[in-house]
C-alpha positions as CSV (number, residue, x, y, z in Angstrom):
1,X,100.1,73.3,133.6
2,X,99.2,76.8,131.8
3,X,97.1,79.0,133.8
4,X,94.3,79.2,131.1
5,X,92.4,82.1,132.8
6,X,94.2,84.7,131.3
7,X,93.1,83.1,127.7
8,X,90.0,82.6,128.9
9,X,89.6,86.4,129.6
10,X,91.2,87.0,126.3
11,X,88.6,84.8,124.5
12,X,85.5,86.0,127.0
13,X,86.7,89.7,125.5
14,X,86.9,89.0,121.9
15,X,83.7,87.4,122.1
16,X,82.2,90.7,124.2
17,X,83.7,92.6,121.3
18,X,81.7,90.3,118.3
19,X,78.3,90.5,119.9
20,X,78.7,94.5,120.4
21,X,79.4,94.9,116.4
22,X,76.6,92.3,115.9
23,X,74.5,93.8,117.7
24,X,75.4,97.4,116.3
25,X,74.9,96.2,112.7
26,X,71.3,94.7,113.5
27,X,70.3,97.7,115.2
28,X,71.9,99.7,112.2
29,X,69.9,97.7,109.4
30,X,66.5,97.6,111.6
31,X,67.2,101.4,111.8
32,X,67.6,101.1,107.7
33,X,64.4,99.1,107.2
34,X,62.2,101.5,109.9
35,X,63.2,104.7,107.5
36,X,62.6,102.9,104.2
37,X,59.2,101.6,106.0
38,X,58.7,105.5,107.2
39,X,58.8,106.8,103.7
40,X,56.8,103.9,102.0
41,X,54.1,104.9,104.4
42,X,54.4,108.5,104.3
43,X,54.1,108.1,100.4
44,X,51.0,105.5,101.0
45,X,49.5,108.0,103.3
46,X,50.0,111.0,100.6
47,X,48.4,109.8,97.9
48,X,45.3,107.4,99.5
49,X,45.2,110.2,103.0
50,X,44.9,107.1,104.9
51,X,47.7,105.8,107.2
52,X,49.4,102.3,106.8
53,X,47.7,100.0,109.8
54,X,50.0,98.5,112.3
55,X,49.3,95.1,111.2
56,X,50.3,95.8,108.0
57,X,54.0,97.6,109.4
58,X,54.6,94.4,111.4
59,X,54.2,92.3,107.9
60,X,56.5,95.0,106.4
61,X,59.1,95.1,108.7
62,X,59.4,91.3,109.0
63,X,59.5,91.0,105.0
64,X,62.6,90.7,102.9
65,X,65.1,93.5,101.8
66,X,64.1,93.2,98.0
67,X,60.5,93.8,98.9
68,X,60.5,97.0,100.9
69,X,63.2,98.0,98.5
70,X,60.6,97.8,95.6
71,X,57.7,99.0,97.6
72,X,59.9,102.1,98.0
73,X,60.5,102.4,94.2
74,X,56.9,102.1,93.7
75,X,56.1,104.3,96.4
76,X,58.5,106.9,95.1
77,X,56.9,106.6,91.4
78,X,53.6,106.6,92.0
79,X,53.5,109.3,95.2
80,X,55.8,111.3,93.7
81,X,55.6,115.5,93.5
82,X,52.2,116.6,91.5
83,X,53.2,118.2,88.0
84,X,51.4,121.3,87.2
85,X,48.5,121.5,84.6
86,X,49.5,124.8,83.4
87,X,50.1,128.1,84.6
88,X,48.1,131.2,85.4
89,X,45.2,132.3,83.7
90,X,45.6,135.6,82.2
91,X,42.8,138.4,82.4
92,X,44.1,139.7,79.0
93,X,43.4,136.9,76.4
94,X,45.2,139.3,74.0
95,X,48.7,138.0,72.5
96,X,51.5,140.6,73.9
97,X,52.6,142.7,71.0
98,X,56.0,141.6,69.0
99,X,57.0,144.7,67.6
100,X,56.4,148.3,68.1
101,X,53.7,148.8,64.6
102,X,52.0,145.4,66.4
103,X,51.5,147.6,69.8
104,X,50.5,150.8,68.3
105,X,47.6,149.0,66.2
106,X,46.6,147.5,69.1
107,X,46.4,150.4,71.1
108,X,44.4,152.2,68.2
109,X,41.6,149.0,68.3
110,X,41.3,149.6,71.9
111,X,40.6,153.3,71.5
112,X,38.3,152.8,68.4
113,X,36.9,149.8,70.8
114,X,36.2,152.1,73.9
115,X,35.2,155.1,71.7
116,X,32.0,153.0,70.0
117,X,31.2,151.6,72.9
């Protein structure tokens, strides 16, 4: 008869081997999830100034890929960078002169101006 310890070991190894990749691709994916659930709540917590409760991050974190994947979308959408209104005001409400005869006319009303005054 075979002595069937040494493909025992073999076989006791190979399955070691599986469950440490297993268990480095779960730990890889919840690592996934927890940033994506970060962000969605970093977002949620820049636009409302309130933070996501834990109750809610257990829900989150135990739903489906698709979900916190559009969450994220929507997140990124709706919390995204605030666009300017417009730029800075201007003390001079006077349009800057195109050509040189624009300037000097303009420099003449402002003389006139500050002479009647």
């Amino acid at each position: 008869m075979p002595d069937l310890t040494k493909v025992a070991a073999v076989l006791e190894a190979a399955a070691d081997h599986l469950d440490a990749l297993e268990r480095e691709k779960v730990s890889s994916a919840r690592a996934v999830r927890t940033a994506q659930i970060d962000m969605v709540a970093a977002k949620y917590a820049e636009a409302t100034g309130e933070e996501i409760p834990d109750n809610v991050r257990k829900k989150l974190a135990e739903s489906p890929q698709d979900v916190i994947a559009f969450l994220q979308g929507m997140a990124e959408k709706q919390a995204g960078a605030v666009e300017s209104l417009g730029g800075p005001s201007s003390r001079n409400d006077d349009p800057a002169p195109k050509t040189v005869k624009e300037a000097a006319a303009a420099a003449d009303d402002r003389f006139l101006n500050w002479v009647m005054s």
